[in-house]
N, C-alpha and C positions, 0 to 999 in steps of 0.2 A: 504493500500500500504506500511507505514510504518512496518507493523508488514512483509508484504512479504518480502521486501528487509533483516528485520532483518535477518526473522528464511533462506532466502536463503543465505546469509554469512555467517551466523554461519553455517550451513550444510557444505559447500565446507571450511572453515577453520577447522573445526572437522574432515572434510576425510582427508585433510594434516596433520591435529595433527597426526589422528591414524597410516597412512602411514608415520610419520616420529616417531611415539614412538614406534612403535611395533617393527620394528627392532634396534631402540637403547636398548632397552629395553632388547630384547634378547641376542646384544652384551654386554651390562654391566653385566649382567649374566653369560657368556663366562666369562668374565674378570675377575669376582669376582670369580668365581669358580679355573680358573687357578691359582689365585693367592693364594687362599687356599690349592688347592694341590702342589702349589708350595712350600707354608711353612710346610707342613706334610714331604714333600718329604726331605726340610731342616734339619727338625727333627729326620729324619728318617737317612739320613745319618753322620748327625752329633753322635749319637749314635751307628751307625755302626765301624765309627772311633775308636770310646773310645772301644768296646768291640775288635775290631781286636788288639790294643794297650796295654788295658788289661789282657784278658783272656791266660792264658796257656795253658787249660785241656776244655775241652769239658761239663767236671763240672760245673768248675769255667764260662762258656760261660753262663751256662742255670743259675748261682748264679747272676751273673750278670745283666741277666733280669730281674730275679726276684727282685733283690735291683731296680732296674730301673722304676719298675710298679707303684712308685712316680708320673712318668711324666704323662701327660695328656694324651697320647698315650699310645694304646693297642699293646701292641709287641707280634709277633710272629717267629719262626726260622722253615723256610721252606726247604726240600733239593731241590735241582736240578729238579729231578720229583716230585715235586709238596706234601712231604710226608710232614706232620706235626710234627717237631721235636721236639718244644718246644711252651708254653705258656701261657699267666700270667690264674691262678687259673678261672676258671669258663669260660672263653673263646677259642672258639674250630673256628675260621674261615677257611675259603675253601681255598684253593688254586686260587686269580681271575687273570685278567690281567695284575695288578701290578705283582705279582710273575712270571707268563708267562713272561713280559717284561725283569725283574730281569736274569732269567733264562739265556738270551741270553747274560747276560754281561751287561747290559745295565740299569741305574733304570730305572723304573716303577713308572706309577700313574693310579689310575681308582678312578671313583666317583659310589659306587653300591651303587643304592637307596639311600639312608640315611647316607651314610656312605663314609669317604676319607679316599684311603690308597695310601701309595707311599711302594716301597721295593726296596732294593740294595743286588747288590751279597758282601758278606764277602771274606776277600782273606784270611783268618784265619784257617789253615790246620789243625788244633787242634781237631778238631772233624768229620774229617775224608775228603766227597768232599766237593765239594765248597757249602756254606749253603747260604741262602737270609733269610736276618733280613727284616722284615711289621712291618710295623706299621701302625694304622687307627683309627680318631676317629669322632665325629660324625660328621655330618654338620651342627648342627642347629645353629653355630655363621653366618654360610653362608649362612641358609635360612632366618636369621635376616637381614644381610646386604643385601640382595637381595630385602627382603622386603620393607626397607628404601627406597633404590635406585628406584625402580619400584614407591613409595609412593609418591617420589618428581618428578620425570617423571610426574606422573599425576597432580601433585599439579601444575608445570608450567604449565603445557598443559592448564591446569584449570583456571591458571591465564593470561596465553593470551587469552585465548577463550572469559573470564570476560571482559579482554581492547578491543579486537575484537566488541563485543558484545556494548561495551560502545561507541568505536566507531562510530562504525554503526549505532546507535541508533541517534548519536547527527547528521551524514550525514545523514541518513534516513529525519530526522529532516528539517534537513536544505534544502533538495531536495522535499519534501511533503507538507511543509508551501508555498511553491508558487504557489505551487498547487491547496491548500485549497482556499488560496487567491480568485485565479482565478475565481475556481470554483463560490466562493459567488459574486464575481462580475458578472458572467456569469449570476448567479439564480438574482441577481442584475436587469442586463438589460434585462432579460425574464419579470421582475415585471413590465417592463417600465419605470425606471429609467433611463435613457438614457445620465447620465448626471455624470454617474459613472467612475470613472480610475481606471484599474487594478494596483492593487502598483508594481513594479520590485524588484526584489530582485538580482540582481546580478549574476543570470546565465543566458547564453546562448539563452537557448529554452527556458525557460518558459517566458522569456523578451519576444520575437519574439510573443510568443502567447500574452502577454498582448499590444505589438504594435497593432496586428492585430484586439483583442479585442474591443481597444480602437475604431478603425479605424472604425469599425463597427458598436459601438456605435455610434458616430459620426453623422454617414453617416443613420442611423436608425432614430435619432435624428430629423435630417431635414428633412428625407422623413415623418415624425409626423408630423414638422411644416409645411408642406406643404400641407398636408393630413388634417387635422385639419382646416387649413385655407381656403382649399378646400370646406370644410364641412358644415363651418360657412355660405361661400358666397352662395352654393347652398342651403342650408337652409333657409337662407334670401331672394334668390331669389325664391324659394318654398313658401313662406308663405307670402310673398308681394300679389301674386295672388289669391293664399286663401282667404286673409284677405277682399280683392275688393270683389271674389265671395260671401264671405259672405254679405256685406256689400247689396249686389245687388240682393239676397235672401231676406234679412230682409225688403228691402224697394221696393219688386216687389206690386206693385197693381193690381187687380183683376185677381192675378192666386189663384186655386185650394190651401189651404191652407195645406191642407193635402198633398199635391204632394212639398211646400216650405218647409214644415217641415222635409219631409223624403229628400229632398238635402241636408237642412241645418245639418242635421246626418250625413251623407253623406261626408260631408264638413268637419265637425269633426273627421268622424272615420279617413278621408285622413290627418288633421292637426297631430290629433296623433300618425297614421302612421309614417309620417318624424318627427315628434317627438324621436320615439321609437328608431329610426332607423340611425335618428342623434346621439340618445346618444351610442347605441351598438357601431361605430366607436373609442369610446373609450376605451384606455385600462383600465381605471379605472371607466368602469361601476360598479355600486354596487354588490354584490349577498345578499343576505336572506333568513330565511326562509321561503317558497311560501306555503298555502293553496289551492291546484290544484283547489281544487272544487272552492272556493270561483274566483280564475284567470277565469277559463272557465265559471261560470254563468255570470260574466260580461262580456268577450269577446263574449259570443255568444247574450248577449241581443241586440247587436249594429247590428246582422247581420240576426235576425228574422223578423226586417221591409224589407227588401231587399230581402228575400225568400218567404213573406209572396207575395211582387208583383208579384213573379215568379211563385206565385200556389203552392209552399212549405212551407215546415214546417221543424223548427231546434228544436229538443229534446235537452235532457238534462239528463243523466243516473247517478248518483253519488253514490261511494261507498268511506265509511270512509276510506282515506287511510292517511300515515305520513305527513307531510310538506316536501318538498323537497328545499335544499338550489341552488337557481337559481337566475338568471337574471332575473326580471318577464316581460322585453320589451322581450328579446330573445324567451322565451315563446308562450307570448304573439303572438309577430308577426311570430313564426311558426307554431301554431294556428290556426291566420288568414287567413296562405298559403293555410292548409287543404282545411279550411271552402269556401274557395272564388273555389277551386281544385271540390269541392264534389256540390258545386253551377252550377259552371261553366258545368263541363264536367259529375257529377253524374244524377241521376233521385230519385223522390218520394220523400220520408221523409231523412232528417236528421241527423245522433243519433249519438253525442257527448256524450263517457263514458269515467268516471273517476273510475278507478280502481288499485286495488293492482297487482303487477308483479313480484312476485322472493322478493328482495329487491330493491325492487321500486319501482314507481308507473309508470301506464301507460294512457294517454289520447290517446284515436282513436277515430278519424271520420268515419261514414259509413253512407252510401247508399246506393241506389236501383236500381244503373246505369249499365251500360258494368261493366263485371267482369275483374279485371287485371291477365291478365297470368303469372305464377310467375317465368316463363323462361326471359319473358319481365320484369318483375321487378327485377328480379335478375341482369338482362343487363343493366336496368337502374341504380341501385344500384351500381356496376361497374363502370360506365363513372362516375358518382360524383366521387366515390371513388378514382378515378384515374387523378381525377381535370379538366377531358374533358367532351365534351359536351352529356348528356346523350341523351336516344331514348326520343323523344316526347310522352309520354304515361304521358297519365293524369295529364299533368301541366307542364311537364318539366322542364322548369328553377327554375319556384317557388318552384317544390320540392326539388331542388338542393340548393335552399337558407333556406328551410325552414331542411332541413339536415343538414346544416353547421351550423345552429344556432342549431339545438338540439347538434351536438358533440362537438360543442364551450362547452355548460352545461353540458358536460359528460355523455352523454345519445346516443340513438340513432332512426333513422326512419325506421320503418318495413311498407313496405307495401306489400298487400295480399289479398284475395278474402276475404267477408265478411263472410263468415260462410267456416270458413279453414277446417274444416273437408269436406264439400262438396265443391271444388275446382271448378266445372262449375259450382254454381248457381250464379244468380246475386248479383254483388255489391260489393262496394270497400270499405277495410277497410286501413286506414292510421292510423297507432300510435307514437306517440312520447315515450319513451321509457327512462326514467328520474330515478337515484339515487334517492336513501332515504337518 
């Protein structure tokens, strides 16, 4: 943003420089040149003087010049019509506008290319009508001083654009830093820091925003301590009953001990459940790096007693792939949504695969049940997506929880018929869909 603010001030202060030097530039030009042929034209009739003053004879006009080709100026003696009377040795000029002007009575100046001449009419009858003395010499004292002048045009220009520029640079500054500020307090209280204050700096709006900031914080703050304390009591009151059913598993007499055992599992996988699930409420759950494979062979060995009662069977498919940095409760319990989804509402075997995807990895559950139609999954995918209640197709809510927790991890939930290339055959594939 800094560097924007700069390079757009310095642009609209360079179009003013250029619209304000380009025509100075061209006037001091004008100026400079007028005042060169101004002094030619000085020269030129100061010398006219002396020869109208001197000369006798028409001789003596053209001796005279010739004594005169001392001076810095190239004299000529023009008549009336434009004829070439007289001129210092080697110099043969035309007849130009200065003479034309001359002619009328009037002096004359013209700048031809390279060159300044002014001319005056003679009032000197001595050599017959009335004659015009030229004189012309080069320009280049006048294309020095032009140059100069145009040199320091730009050198200011150059040096407000510099203080411009310097300017700019330290308001940029001072407009940008409150900014930045913000901003880190902002990424601040995304981290769950909650406990943060935007500093103020002294302007306006960016004050206003770190009120609001604050205010947010705040107000974020307590709905955590509230939420949090929430947490704790339902926690507590979740595991107070636990702990009795457990208690009342261990000490049942002559029941089936194989039927106590798979409760007291049972009893467990629910403790760790609200476990998991208590800790995910917080913003400062861990992440790590997860070994998919080694995550799903123990989430699914808690859930092969419990299909094994149902006449099923939970596989197990592994292929090497990377560790992925996650949450392993989030995982975890979106996992268990599949597994409990493919229980509840699938048919036949099983088959939990861990597999490579793109750059990532991928865990799906599949089955042997009703295939899901992917118009219907698409519509379901939609309603999470849109935070409303999705269609009832194969789990509903829990796929909607167990979706939030995959793109809580960066990742995402596809679901699809079990063999996507054949689209009607039976059976539901659910994947989690996890960064490398």
């Amino acid at each position: 943003m800094r560097q924007r603010i700069l390079a757009a001030t310095l642009a609209v202060i360079a179009a003013a420089l250029l619209a304000f030097a380009v025509p100075l530039g061209i006037a001091v030009r004008s100026l400079l040149t007028d005042r060169a042929l101004d002094g030619v034209a000085g020269e030129v009739g100061a010398i006219a003087l002396y020869v109208e003053r001197e000369a006798r004879t028409c001789g003596e006009v053209e001796l005279l010049l010739a004594a005169l080709a001392r001076s810095e100026l190239d004299l000529s003696l023009f008549a009336v019509d434009g004829r070439l009377l007289a001129t210092e040795p080697g110099h043969r000029p035309a007849a130009d506008r200065a003479v034309a002007t001359a002619a009328r009575g009037t002096s004359g100046r013209a700048m031809e290319g390279a060159t300044l001449a002014a001319a005056v009419p003679l009032d000197s009858q001595v050599c017959g009508p009335v004659m015009i003395l030229r004189g012309e010499r080069p320009a280049d004292d006048l294309a020095r001083s032009v140059r100069g002048a145009w040199l320091a045009i730009a050198g200011v220009g150059l040096g407000v654009l510099a203080l411009a520029a310097t300017a700019m640079w330290w308001q940029g500054r001072r407009l940008v830093e409150p900014l930045e500020a913000l901003a880190l307090s902002a990424r601040r209280l995304g981290d769950g820091d909650f406990t943060t204050r935007a500093p103020r700096s002294g302007l306006e709006e960016p004050d206003a925003i770190a009120d609001a900031l604050d205010v947010t914080a705040e107000r974020l703050g307590r709905a955590m301590q509230r939420g949090s304390a929430f947490t704790a009591d339902a926690s507590h009151q979740l595991r107070t009953p636990l702990t009795a059913l457990r208690l009342q598993l261990e000490t049942l007499h002559g029941a089936d001990p194989a039927a106590v055992e798979a409760a007291l599992a049972e009893a467990d996988r629910l403790e760790t459940t609200v476990d998991e699930l208590v800790a995910l409420t917080g913003l400062d759950a861990p992440e790590r790096e997860v070994d998919l494979g080694t995550l799903v062979t123990g989430r699914v060995d808690a859930w092969r007693e419990l299909a094994a009662a149902g006449g099923r069977r939970v596989e197990v498919e592994l292929t090497p792939t990377p560790p992925v940095r996650v949450r392993p409760a989030a995982v975890g319990q979106a996992l268990q949504v599949l597994l409990d989804n493919a229980l509840a509402h699938g048919a036949g075997t099983v088959t939990v695969r861990v597999e490579p995807s793109g750059d990532g990895v991928r865990v799906c559950v599949l089955d042997e049940g009703p295939g899901v139609d992917a118009t219907v999954a698409g519509a379901d995918r939609a309603g999470a997506d849109r935070g409303g209640s999705p269609l009832p197709v194969r789990g509903g809510r829990g796929l909607v929880l167990a979706r939030s927790l995959v793109e809580a991890e960066g990742g995402r939930l596809v679901l699809g018929p079990a063999a996507p290339d054949r689209p009607d055959a039976p059976g539901t594939r659910a994947c989690l869909v996890l960064p490398a």
